[in-house]
N, C-alpha and C positions, 0 to 999 in steps of 0.2 A: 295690259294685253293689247296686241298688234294684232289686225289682219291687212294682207295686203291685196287685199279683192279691189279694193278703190285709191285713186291715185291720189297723190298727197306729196308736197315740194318734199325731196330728198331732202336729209338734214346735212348740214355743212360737215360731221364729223365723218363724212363718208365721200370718196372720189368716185368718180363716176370713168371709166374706160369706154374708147372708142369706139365700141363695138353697138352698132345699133342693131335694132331687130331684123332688117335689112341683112348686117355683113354681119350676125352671127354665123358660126361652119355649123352643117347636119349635123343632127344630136346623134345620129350616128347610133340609134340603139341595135341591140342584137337584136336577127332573127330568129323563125323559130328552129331554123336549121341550125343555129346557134347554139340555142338554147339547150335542144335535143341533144349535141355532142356535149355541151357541159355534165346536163345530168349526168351521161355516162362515167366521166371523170369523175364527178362527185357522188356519184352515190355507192361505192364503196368505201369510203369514208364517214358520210354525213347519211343516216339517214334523214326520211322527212322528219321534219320538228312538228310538235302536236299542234293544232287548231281547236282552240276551245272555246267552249260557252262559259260564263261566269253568271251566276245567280244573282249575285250581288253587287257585278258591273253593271247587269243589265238594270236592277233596279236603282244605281247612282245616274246613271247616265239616259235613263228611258230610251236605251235602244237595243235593238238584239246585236249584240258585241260579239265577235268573233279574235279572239285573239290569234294572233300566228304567235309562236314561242320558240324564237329565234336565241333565248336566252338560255334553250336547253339544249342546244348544241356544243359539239367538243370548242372549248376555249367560251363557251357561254357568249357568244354571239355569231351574227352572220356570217363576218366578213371571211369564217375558213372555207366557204364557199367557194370564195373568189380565190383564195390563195392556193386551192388545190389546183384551179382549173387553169390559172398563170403558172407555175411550176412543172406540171405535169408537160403544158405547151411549150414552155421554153427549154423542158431537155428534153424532148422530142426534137429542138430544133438544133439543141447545142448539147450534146447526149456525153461528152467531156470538159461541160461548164464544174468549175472550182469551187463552184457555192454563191449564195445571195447575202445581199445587203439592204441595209432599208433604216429609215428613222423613222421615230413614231413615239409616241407615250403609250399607245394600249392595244385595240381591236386591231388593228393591221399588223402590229408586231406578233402578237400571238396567232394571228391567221397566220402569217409566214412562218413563224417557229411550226406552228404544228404541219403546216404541210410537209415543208422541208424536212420535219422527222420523219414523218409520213414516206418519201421516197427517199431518203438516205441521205441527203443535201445537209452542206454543212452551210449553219447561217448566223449570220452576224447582226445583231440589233445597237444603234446608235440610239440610246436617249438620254435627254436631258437631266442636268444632274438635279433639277423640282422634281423629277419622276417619281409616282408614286412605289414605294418599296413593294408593295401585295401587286402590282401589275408586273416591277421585277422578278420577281422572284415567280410567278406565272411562266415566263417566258424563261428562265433560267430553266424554269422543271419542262420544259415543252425541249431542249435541248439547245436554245440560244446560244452564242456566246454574247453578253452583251458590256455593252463599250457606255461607261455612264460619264457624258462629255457633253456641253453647249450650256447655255443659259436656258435654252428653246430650241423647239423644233427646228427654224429655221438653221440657228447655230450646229444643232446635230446632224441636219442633212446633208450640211456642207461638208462636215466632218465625214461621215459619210462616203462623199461624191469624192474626198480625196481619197480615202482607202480604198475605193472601189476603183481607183486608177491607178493608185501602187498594186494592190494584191490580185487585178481581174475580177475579182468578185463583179456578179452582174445587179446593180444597181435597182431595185423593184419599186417604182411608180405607186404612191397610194390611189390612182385612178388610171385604168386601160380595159378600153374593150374586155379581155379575157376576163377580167376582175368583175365587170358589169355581167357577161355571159352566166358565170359563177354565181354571183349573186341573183341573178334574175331566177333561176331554178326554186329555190321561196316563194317568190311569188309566183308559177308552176304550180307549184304544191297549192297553195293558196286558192289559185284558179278553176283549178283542177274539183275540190272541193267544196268550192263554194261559190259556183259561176253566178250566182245570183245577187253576189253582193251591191249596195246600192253604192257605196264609198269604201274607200281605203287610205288611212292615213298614216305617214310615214314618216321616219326623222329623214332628215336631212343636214347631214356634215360634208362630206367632198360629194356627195350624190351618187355612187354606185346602187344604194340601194333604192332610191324613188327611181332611179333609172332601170332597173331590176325590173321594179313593179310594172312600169308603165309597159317594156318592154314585149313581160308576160302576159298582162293586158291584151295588149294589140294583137301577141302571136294568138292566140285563144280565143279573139271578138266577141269578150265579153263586153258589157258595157258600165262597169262601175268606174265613178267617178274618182281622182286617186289626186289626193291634196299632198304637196310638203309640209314638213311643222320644222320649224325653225326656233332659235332661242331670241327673245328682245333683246338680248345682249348681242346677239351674232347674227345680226338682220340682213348679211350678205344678199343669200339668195333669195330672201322674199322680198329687200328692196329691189334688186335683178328683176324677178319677175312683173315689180306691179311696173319699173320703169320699160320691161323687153330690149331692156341691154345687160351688159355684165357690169355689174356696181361693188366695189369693193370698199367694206369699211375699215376705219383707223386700226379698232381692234377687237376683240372677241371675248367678252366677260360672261361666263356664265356658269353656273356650277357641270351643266352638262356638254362635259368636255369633248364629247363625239359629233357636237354638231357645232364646237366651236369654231366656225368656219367664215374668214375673214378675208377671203381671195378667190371667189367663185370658179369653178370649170366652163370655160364657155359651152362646151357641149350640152354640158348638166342645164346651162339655163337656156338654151336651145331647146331641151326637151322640156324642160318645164313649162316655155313660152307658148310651146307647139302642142303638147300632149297631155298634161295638166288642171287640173279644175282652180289650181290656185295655188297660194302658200298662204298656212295660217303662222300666228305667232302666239306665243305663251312667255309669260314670267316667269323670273326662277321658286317664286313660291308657288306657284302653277306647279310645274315640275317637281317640287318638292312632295306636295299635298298629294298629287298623283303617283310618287313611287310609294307614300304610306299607304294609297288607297288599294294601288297593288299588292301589296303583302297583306293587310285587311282582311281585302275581298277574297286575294287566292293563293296566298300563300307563299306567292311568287315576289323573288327580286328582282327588282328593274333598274341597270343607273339608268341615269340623268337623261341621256340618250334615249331608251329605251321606253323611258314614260313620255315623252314628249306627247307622241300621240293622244293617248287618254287624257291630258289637259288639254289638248287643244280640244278634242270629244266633249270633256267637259266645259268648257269657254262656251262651247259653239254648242249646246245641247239644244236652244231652238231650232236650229237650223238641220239638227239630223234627227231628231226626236223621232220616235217611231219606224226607221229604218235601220236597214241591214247595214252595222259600216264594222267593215273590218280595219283591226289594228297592230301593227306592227310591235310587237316586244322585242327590242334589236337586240337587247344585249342584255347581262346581269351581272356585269361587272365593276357593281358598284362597291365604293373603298369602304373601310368597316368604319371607320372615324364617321364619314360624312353619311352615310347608310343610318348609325344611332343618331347624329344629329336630327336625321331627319324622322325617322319612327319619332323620335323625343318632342318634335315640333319645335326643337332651340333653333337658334340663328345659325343661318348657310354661308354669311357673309364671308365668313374666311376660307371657303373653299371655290371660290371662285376660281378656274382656269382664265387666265388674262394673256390675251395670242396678238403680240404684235404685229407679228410678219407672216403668218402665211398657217391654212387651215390644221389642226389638233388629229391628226390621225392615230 
């Protein structure tokens, strides 16, 4: 288990980017005049997703737990948020645009599948041919057409970036303002409900959603404290933050593939450096133990992503014991293979996502 509250020489498997704390760019979060027009866009689509109490989190973790259940949204997690509130913007601004494109293995592809169905867009998803078949076949049923081509993400994007130059197709960024606007409306909801929280803790993959948080934070002045959880395998941005530059490492091994993120946002760690109480870090049997305890405790599925939080909650239970810390349930779409292995408590080992080139969206 990693926390990166304290500094500690960077390890050689990881490069370090020029970017010091100095000449990071504004993290550039929405306002709440921002924020205010996403909701609009998104809430005929997404209602809010429940905030709950759990009996039997509160008595694992001795704190009064707040879940957000980001897992109960269309496509089972946050990011169709973001992708209505991108979509909707861009044909407002190009209202005889021919359709979107994107690469991805999971949560962003199905956020754009469903919005693009959502407003009549035809859209095309590039993934890798390791893609998990139950995340395909999600996005086929959302109206995809998808293109199963690369080694990896990187190779699909590419793949990607050229058909969006032969066909038009307009290219969508797993990270932009609108996406952040989008996703920030959760923690809105969150705020909204429960201004009194003492913490909030968040996954952390390209960072739309802890940028979300803080963003809704800020607009609302409340004052809870609102951490990242990252994977020990994919130590990007909690190395980023304890060094307050952009740190990028070799590669990204973790079973939870949503925050397998190996190439940081400078913005993202701008706002973490700036707005942030920290990054914490978790194992993957951390992770693991924590999606069992989720379905346990409430009956609810969590991937990898999505539990990060509650192991980090539980790592660090001295340290919130007795307050109010809300937690982020990003998503629940976890694969049925790796989902039994882990209810079974067998070995995760082989389902590691391994991200050479550039963050797991």
């Amino acid at each position: 288990m990693t926390s990166f509250h304290t500094a500690s020489p960077v390890p050689s498997s990881v490069a370090m980017q020029t970017l010091s704390a100095e000449s990071l760019p504004p993290h550039g979060l929405p306002s709440w005049t921002d924020i205010a027009a996403a909701l609009k866009l998104v809430r005929p689509h997404v209602q809010p997703s429940p905030l709950l109490s759990w009996p039997l989190l509160n008595d694992r973790t001795g704190c009064e737990v707040l879940v957000k259940h980001e897992n109960h949204n269309p496509t089972g997690a946050f990011k169709v948020r973001g992708g209505i509130v991108y979509l909707t913007r861009l044909l407002a601004e190009q209202p005889d645009l021919p359709g979107v494109i994107t690469a991805t293995r999971g949560n962003h592809g199905q956020s754009v599948a469903r919005a693009a169905q959502a407003l009549g867009l035809r859209c095309v998803i590039v993934v890798p041919t390791c893609n998990s078949p139950e995340k395909n076949a999600l996005m086929r049923a959302l109206g995809a057409e998808l293109v199963v081509e690369g080694r990896d993400v990187q190779e699909s994007s590419e793949i990607a970036d050229r058909m969006a130059r032969d066909s038009g197709l307009h290219k969508i960024p797993s990270f932009h303002p609108w996406l952040v606007a989008g996703v920030a409306t959760y923690g809105l909801e969150l705020f909204e409900a429960a201004p009194d929280l003492d913490a909030v803790l968040v996954p952390v993959g390209m960072g739309s959603g802890v940028c979300g948080v803080l963003a809704a934070r800020d607009a609302l002045g409340v004052k809870a404290q609102v951490y990242g959880v990252v994977a020990d395998g994919a130590p990007a941005y909690g190395l980023s933050w304890q060094e307050k530059r952009v740190v990028c490492s070799d590669r990204a091994d973790t079973i939870a593939d949503g925050v397998a993120c190996r190439s940081p946002v400078p913005q993202v760690v701008s706002a973490l450096v700036q707005r942030s109480a920290g990054v914490l870090s978790v194992s993957d049997d951390e992770i693991a133990a924590a999606m069992r305890h989720y379905f346990t405790d409430t009956h609810n599925v969590a991937e990898g992503a999505g539990a990060v939080p509650l192991a980090a909650l539980l790592r660090h239970a001295d340290q919130f014991r007795g307050k109010k810390v809300g937690l982020i349930l990003s998503g629940g779409n976890a694969d049925s293979s790796l989902f039994h292995q882990v209810l079974q408590g067998q070995s995760i080992d082989g389902f590691r996502c391994y991200s050479d080139w550039m963050p797991v969206i």
